[in-house]
C-alpha positions, 0 to 999 in steps of 0.5 A, spaced: 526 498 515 531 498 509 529 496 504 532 497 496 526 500 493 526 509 492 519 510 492 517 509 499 511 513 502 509 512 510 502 512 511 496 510 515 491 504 513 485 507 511 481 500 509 481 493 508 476 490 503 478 482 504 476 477 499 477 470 499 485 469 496 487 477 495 486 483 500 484 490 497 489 496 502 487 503 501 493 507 505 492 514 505 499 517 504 498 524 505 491 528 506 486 526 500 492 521 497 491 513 497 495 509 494 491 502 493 495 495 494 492 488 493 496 483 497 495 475 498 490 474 504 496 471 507 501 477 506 496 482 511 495 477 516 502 476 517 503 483 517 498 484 521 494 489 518 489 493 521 485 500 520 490 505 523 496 502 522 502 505 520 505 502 513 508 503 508 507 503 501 512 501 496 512 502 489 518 498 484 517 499 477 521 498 472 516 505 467 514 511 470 509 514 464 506 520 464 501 523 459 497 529 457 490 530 454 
């Protein structure tokens, strides 16, 4: 894979919650971390997504923000 993107973290499906247009994707990146992804119906399958699949996550943002209390 290349791909333009910094932010690419390599993890395992953890769920997927399918609703009627849009799937909710839960990968776990590193142990105790997810990272939640909703992507078209259509998009997981053709991935061919599954709990246990090894992915990708890619972020692309244009801010990164960072607060305090």
């Amino acid at each position: 894979m290349r791909i333009s993107a910094r932010n690419a973290l390599k993890g395992t499906v953890k769920s997927i919650v399918a609703g009627s247009v849009n799937d909710e994707v839960v990968v776990e990146v590193a142990p105790g971390l997810e990272v939640t992804a909703i992507i078209t119906k259509s998009s997981a399958e053709s991935l061919g997504l599954a709990t246990g699949k090894e992915v990708y996550t890619v972020i692309k943002a244009s801010d990164v923000m960072i607060a305090v209390d």
